[in-house]
C-alpha positions as CSV (number, residue, x, y, z in Angstrom):
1,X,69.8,31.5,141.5
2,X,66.4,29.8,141.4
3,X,65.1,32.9,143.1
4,X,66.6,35.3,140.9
5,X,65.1,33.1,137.4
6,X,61.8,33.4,138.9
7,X,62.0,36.7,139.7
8,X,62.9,37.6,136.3
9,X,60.5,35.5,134.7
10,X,57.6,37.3,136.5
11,X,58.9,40.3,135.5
12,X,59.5,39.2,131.8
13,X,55.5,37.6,132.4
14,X,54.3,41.2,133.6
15,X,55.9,43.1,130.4
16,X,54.5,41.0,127.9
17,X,50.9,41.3,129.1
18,X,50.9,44.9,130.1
19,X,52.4,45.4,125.9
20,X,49.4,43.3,125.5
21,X,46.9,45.9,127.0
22,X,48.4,48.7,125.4
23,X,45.7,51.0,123.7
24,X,46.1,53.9,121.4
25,X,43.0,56.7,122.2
26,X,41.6,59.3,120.2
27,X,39.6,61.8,122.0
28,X,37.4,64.9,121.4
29,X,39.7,68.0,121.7
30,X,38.1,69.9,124.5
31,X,39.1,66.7,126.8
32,X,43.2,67.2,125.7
33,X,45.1,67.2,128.9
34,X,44.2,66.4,132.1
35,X,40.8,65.4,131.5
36,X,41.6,62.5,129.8
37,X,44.3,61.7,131.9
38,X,42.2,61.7,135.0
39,X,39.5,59.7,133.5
40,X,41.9,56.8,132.7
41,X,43.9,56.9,135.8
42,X,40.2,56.1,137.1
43,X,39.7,53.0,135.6
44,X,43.2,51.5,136.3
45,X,44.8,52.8,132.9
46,X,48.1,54.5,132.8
47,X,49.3,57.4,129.9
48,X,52.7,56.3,128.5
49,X,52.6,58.4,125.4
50,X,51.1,61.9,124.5
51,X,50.6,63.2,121.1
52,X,51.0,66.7,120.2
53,X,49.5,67.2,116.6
54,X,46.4,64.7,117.3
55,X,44.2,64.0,119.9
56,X,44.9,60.8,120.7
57,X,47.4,59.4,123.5
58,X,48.6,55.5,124.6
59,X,47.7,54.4,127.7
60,X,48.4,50.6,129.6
61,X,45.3,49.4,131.2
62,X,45.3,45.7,133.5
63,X,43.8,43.0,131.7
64,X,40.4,43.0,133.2
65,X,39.7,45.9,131.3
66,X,37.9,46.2,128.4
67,X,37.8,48.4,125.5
68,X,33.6,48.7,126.3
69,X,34.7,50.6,129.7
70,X,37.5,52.8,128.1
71,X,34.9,54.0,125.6
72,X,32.6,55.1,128.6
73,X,35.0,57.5,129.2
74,X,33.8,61.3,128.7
75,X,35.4,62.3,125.5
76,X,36.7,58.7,124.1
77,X,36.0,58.4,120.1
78,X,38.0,55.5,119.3
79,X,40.4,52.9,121.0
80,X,42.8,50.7,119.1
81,X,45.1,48.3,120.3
82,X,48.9,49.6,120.0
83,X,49.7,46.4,118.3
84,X,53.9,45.1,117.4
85,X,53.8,43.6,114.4
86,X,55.8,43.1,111.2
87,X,55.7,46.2,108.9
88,X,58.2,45.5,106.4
89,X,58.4,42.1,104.4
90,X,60.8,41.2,101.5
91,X,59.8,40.5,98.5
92,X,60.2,36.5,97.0
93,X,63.8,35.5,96.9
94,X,62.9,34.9,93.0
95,X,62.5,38.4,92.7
96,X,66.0,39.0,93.7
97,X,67.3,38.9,91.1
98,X,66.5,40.9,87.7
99,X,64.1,39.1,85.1
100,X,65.4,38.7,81.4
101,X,63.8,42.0,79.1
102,X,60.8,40.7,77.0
103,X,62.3,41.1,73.3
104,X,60.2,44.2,72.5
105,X,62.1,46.2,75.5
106,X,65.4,44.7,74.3
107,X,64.9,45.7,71.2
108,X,63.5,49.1,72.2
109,X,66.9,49.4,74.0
110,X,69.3,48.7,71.2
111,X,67.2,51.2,68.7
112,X,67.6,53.6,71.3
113,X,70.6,53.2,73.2
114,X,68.8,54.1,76.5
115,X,68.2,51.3,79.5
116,X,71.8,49.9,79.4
117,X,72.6,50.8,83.1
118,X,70.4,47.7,84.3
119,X,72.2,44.8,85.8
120,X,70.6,42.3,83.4
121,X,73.2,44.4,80.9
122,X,76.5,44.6,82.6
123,X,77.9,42.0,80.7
124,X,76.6,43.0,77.4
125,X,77.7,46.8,77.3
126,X,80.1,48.3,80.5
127,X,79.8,51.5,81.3
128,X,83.0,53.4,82.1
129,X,81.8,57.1,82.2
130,X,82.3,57.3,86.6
131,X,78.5,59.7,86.3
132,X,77.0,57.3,84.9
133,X,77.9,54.0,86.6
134,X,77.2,55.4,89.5
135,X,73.3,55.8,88.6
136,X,71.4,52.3,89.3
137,X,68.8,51.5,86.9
138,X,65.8,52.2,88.5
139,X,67.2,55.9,89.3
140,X,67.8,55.9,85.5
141,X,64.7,54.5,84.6
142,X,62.7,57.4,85.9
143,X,65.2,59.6,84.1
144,X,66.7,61.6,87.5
145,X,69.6,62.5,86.2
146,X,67.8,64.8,83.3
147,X,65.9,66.8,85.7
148,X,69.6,67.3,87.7
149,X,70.9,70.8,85.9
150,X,67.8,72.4,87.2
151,X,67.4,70.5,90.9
152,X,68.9,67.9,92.8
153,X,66.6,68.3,95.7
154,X,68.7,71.5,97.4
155,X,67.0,72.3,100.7
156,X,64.1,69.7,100.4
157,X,63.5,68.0,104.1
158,X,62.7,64.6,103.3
159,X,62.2,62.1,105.9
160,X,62.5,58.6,105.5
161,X,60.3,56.6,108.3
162,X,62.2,53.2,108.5
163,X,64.2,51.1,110.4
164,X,66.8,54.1,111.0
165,X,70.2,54.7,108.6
166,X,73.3,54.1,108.6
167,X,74.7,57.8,108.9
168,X,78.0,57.0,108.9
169,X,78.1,55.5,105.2
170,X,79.9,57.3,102.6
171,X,77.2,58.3,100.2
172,X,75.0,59.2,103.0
173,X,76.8,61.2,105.5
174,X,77.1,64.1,103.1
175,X,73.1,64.2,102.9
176,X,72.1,63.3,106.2
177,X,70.8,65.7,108.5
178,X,69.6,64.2,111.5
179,X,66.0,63.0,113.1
180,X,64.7,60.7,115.3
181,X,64.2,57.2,117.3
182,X,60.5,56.5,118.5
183,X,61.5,53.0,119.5
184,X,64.6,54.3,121.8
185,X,63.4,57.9,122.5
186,X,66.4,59.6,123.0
187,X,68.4,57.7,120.8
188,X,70.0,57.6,118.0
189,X,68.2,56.5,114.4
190,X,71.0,53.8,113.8
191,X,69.8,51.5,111.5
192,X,70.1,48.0,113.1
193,X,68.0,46.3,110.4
194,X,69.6,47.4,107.0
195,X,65.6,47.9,104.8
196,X,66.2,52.2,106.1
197,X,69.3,52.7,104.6
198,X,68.5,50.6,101.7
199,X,66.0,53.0,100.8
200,X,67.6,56.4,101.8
201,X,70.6,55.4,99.0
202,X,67.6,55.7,96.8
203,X,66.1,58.6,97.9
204,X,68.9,60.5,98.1
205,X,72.5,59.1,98.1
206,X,75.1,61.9,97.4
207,X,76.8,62.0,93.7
208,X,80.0,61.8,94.4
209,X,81.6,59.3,91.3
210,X,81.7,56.1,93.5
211,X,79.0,53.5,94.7
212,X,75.3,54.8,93.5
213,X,73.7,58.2,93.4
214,X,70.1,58.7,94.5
215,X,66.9,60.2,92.8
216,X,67.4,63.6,94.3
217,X,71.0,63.8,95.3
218,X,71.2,67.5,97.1
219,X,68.1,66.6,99.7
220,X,68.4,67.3,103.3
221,X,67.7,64.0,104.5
222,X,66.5,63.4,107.8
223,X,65.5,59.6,109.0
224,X,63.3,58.6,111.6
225,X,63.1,55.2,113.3
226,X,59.7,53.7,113.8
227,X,61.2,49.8,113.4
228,X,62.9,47.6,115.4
229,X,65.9,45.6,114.5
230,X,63.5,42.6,113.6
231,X,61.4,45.5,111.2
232,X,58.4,45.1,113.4
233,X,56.9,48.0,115.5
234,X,53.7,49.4,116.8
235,X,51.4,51.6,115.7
236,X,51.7,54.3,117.9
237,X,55.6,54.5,116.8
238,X,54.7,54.8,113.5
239,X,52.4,57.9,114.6
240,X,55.4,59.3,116.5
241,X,57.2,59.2,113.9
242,X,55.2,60.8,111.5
243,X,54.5,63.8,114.1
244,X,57.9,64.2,114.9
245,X,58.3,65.2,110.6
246,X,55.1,67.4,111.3
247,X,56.7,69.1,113.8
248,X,60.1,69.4,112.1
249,X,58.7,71.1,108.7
250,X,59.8,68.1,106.7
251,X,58.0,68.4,103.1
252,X,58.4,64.6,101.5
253,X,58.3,62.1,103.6
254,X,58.5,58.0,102.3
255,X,57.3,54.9,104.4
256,X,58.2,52.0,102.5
257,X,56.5,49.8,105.4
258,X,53.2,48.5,105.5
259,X,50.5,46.4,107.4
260,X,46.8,45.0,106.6
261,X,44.8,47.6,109.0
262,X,45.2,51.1,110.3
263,X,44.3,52.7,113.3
264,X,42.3,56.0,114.1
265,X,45.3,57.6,115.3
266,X,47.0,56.8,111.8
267,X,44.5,57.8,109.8
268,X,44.4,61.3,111.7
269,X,47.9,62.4,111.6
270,X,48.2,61.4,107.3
271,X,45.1,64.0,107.4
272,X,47.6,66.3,109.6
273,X,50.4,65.9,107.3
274,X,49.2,66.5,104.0
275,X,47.5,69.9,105.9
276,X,51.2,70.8,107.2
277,X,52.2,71.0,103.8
278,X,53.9,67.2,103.7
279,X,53.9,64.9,100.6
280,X,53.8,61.5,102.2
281,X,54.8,58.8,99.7
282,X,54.0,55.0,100.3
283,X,55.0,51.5,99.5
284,X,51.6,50.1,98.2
285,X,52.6,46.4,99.5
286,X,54.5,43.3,98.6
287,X,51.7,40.4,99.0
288,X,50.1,40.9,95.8
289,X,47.0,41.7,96.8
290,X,45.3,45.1,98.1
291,X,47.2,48.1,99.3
292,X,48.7,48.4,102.5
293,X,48.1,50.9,105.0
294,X,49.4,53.3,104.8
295,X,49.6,53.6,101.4
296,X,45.7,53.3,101.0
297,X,45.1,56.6,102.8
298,X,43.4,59.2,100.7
299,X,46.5,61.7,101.5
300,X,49.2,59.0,100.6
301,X,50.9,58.7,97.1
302,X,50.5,54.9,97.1
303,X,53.3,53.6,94.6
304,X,53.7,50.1,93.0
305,X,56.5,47.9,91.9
306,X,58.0,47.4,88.2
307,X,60.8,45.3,87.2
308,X,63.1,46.1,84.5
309,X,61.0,44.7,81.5
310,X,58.2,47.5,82.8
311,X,56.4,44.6,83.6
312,X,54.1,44.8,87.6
313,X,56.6,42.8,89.8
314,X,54.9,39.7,90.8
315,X,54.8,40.4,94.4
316,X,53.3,44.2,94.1
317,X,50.2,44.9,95.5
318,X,47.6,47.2,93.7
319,X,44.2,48.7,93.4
320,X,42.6,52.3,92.9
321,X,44.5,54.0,95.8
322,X,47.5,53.1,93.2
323,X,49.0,57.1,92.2
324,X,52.3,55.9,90.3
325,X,54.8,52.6,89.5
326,X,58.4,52.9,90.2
327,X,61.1,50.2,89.6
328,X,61.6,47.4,92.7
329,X,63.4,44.7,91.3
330,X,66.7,43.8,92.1
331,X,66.9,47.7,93.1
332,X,70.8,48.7,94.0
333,X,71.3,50.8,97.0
334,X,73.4,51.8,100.0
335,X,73.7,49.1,102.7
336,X,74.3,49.0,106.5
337,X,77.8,48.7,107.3
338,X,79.1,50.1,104.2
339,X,79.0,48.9,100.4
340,X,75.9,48.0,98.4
341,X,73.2,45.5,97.7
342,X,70.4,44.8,95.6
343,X,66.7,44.5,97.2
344,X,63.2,43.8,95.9
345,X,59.4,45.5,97.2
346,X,57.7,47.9,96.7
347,X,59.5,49.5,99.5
348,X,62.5,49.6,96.8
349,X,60.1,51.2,94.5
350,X,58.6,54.1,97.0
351,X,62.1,55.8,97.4
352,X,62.4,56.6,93.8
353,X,59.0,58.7,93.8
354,X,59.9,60.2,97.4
355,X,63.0,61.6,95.7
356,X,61.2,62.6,92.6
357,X,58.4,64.5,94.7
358,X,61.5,66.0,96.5
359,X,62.3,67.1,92.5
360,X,58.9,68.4,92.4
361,X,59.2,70.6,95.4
362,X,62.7,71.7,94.5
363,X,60.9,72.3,90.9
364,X,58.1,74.8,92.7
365,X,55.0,72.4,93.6
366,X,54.6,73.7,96.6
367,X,51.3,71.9,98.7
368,X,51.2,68.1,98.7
369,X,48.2,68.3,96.1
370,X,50.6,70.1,93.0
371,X,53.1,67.3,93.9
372,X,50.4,64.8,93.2
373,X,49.5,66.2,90.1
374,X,52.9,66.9,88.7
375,X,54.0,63.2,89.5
376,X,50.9,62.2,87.7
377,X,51.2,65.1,84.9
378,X,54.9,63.9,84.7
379,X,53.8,59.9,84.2
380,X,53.4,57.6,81.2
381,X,51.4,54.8,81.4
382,X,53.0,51.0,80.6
383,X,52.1,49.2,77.7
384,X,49.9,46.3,79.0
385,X,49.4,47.6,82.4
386,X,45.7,48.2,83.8
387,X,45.2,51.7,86.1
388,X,44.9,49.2,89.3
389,X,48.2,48.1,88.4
390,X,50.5,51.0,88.1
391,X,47.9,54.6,88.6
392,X,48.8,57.1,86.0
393,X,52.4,55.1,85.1
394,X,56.3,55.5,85.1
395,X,57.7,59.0,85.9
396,X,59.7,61.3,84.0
397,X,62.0,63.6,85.8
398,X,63.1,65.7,82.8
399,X,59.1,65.8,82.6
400,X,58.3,66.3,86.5
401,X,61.0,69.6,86.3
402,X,60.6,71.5,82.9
C-alpha cells in the first residue's frame, strides 16, 4: 500500500509540474506544421494542442527550459505560459440582491407604468399576464420583447463560451443546438458549475409561458465549455473554444468570463473572429476597476453592469473599451438542475447584449462592425453616468430592430 501511495504521489508530482511548463506558441506561418513541431521536439518540448485558425500551438517542455531557448526557435514570435486560473468571479453577496429605486426612477415608473417586472416590485404590483411574468427585468429593461414581432433571433448561431449548460432544462432544450468541451475533448458541454447556464437563460431561454424567457428567444444556441467545474481554466481552452465557434459559422458569441492579462494567442483568434464574421460580446469585469480581457480587445463589445435604479453596479468594471451597459443585478435566469435563480456580474449583464446583437443580426446587420454600431445607434445614455462607465448607454430593442 505504501508502494502504491508513493507511486501515485510521484505521478500526481509529475502532472502538476509538467501543467506548470505548459506554453502556448505563436509562430510565423511559413513554419505551420512540421517545422515547428521538429524544432520543439529538439529542445525537449512536446505539442499537446494544434490550432487551426491561428498560428500558434501548446507544447510541454521539462522544467530546465526556458522561455529564452523556445524563442531561439526558427519561426517563434511569442510564448506565453498556458496558465489555469479563475475566469469567472461573483459579484459581492450585497449585490445579490436588488437595491431600492432612487425616488426619481420610482416615480418615473408610476407616471409611466413601465419597469414593474423588477423583483424590487413584486409585492407592490403582481403580474398575472403568463407573457409577461415570464420576462425578468433586465430582459425588460432593454425592451426585448418590443423588438419580438419582427425577430426573436430565428436562425442566429450564438455561442455561449462558459462553463457548459444544462441542455436538459426546460427552457433550454428547445433552443439548444449542440457544441463543444475543450476541457474534456470529446465530451459533452454539461455544465457542472451552474455560471453557463445562468447566462444562456438570458441569452436565449425559449418563451414558452412558464419560468423566464430570454433576450432573443428563437436563437440557435450552441455552448461551448472552456471552464472547469471550479470556473477556472487555461488560456489555451479559452482559444479552443473560441476557434471551435470560428469554425462552426457561429455569428454572436458571449464570454461572460474574464482575467487581468491576455495572451498572443488570444489576442489573434478575437482578430480571427470578428474577420469570420462573429460579433464577440464580453463581460467588462466584476472588480471595479479596468476591463478584463477579453473584453478590452479592440474587436470585443465590452459591456458593463447596471442595477435596477440605472445606477453602475458597484462591482462593474469600466473604462474606454466600455461599448454598452446592460442590467447585472440580482439578474433571474435558468439554473443547473432545473428551476431558477438570481445572480449578479457583469457576466449577468453580457448575455443581454449577446442576445440583442443576435436581434441585430436577425434585424439585417450583417458584419460584426454594423452590430456595433446598431447596439450603439440603438443606446441611450444614463442620467449621471460618465462614457467610462456605461459607453454609449442602455439599449433599446424596439430601437436596435425598426
Amino acid at each position: 500500500m505504501k508502494k502504491l501511495s508513493g507511486l501515485f504521489a510521484a505521478l500526481l508530482f509529475t502532472a502538476v509540474n509538467a501543467s506548470a511548463s505548459q506554453k502556448i506558441i505563436s509562430f510565423e506561418h511559413a513554419y505551420k506544421g512540421g517545422a515547428i513541431d521538429k524544432s520543439i521536439a529538439g529542445i525537449g518540448g512536446r505539442v499537446t494542442k494544434k490550432f487551426d485558425v491561428i498560428d500558434a500551438l501548446v507544447a510541454v517542455f521539462p522544467d530546465n527550459i526556458k522561455d529564452a531557448s523556445i524563442y531561439s526557435l526558427p519561426g517563434v514570435t511569442n510564448v506565453d505560459e498556458d496558465r489555469y486560473i479563475r475566469w469567472i468571479e461573483s459579484a459581492p453577496a450585497s449585490m445579490n440582491s436588488v437595491p431600492l429605486p432612487t425616488v426619481e426612477s420610482a416615480l418615473r415608473m408610476i407616471r409611466s407604468g413601465e419597469g414593474w417586472a423588477a423583483p424590487v416590485f413584486g409585492e407592490i404590483k403582481a403580474e398575472t399576464d403568463p407573457a409577461v411574468k415570464e420576462i425578468p427585468w433586465g430582459v425588460k429593461r432593454v425592451n426585448a420583447s418590443a423588438a419580438w414581432d419582427y425577430t426573436a433571433g430565428q436562425g442566429v448561431k450564438v455561442a455561449v463560451i462558459d462553463t457548459g449548460i444544462d441542455y436538459t432544462h426546460p427552457d433550454l432544450a428547445p433552443v439548444y443546438k449542440g457544441g463543444y468541451n475543450a476541457v474534456t475533448p470529446g465530451g459533452t458541454p454539461m455544465d457542472d458549475q451552474g455560471h453557463g447556464t445562468h447566462v444562456s437563460g438570458t441569452v436565449a431561454a425559449a418563451q414558452d409561458l412558464k419560468g423566464v424567457v430570454g433576450v432573443a428567444p428563437k436563437v440557435d444556441l450552441y455552448v461551448v465549455k472552456v471552464l472547469d467545474k471550479n470556473g477556472s481554466g487555461q488560456y489555451s481552452w479559452i482559444v479552443d473554444g473560441i476557434e471551435w465557434a470560428i469554425k462552426n459559422n457561429i455569428k454572436v458569441i458571449n464570454m461572460s468570463l474574464g482575467g487581468r492579462t491576455g495572451t498572443d494567442a488570444l489576442a489573434q483568434v478575437m482578430k480571427k473572429a470578428k474577420e469570420a464574421g462573429i460579433a464577440v460580446v464580453c463581460a467588462a469585469g466584476n472588480d471595479s476597476g479596468p476591463v478584463n480581457y477579453p473584453a478590452k480587445y479592440p474587436e470585443a463589445i465590452a459591456v458593463s453592469a447596471s442595477d435596477s435604479g440605472d445606477k453602475l453596479a458597484s462591482f462593474s468594471s469600466k473604462g474606454p473599451e466600455i461599448v454598452v451597459i446592460a442590467p447585472g443585478v440580482s439578474v433571474y435566469s435558468t439554473k443547473k438542475g432545473g428551476g431558477y435563480t438570481s445572480m449578479s456580474g457583469t457576466s449577468m449583464a453580457s448575455p443581454h447584449v449577446a442576445g440583442l446583437a443576435a436581434l441585430a443580426v436577425g434585424a439585417g446587420a450583417d458584419t460584426p462592425d454594423k452590430v456595433r454600431a446598431a447596439l450603439k445607434n440603438a443606446a441611450t445614455p444614463l442620467p449621471g453616468l460618465k462614457p467610462t462607465d456605461q459607453g454609449a448607454g442602455m439599449v433599446d430593442a424596439f430601437k436596435l430592430v425598426r
